[in-house]
Structure formats: structure tokens, C-alpha cells
C-alpha positions, -999 to +999 in steps of 0.1 A: -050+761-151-051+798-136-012+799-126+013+784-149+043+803-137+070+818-158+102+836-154+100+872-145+079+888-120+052+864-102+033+867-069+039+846-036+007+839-025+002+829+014-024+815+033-027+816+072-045+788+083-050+782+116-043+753+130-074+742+153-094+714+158-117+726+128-086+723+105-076+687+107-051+675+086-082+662+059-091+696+054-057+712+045-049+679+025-082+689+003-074+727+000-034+715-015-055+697-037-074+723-046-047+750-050-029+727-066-053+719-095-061+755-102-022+766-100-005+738-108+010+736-070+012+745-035+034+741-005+022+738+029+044+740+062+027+714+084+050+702+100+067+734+113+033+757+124+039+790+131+028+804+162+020+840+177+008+861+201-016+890+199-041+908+221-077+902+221-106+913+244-081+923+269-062+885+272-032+870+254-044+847+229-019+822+208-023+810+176-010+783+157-011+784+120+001+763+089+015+786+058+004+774+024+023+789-004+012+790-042+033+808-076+009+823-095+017+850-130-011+871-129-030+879-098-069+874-098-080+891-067-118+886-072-112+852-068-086+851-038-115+867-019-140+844-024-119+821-019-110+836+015-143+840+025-151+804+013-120+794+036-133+811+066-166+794+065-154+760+059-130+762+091-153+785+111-131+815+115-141+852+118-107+861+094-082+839+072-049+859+061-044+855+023-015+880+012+001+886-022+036+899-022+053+907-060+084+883-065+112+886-091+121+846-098+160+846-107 
């Protein structure tokens, strides 16, 4: 298991997905799985998508997008961006978000 988390500093790792017709809720059932039996465990906000706005060939485009959320110690990067670009393929989008932000767990 990559991610066995501790006390101490940890990273927050978040995923964008959007939330399309390519992502049904099959597909983001399989990728908790998956993050889940590498790290130990994920969170994903289903129920509550996210949505923006943002500017794109001159129109307004909106976006609707499910967060999925792991804990992870030490943070392989090699593999976060395969696993992004394996992501992007699978749901047949041009970019999926993955960001990392440093955490202190009290």
C-alpha cells in the first residue's frame, strides 16, 4: 500500500473529474476503488459537484466536476502523472486537474 498515513505532515491529493456523460457513476465507482487499494482510501463528493465557469474559444463554457480526495505520506509524482494521463484517456478529456497541497494533520 503506497499511502498509509501518519501523523505529521501529509499531502491532500485532489482530483477534478468532470462530470460528463463519459464519467458515469461506474467509472468513478472503479477509480475509488482503485485509489482506495493503493492508498488505503478516498473520498469522492458526488453528490455535491462543483461547478464553474471559464472562457473558451471565445464562449462561456460550464463545467461540472466531482472532487476525489486521497491522504497520502510521501508524494510519488511520477505516478500521479501517469495516472493523470491514464485518467484523461479513459474519460476522453484533453486535461484532468490532479493537485497536491502539503497538510499538517492535528
Amino acid at each position: 500500500m503506497r499511502g498509509v498515513v501518519g501523523r505529521g505532515m501529509s499531502y491532500l491529493i485532489e482530483i477534478l473529474l468532470p462530470r460528463t456523460g463519459e464519467s458515469s457513476r461506474a467509472n468513478f465507482d472503479v477509480i475509488r476503488s482503485e485509489l482506495t487499494e493503493n492508498f488505503g482510501g478516498a473520498t469522492m463528493h458526488v453528490n455535491a459537484p462543483a461547478e464553474g465557469l471559464w472562457e473558451g474559444d471565445g464562449s462561456i463554457e460550464e463545467d461540472r466536476i466531482v472532487v476525489v480526495e486521497v491522504m497520502i505520506d510521501e508524494l510519488d509524482r511520477a505516478w500521479w502523472t501517469s495516472y493523470r494521463k491514464d485518467l484523461e484517456v479513459r474519460l476522453h478529456q484533453e486535461e484532468i486537474v490532479i493537485r497536491a497541497t502539503r497538510i499538517e494533520r492535528l
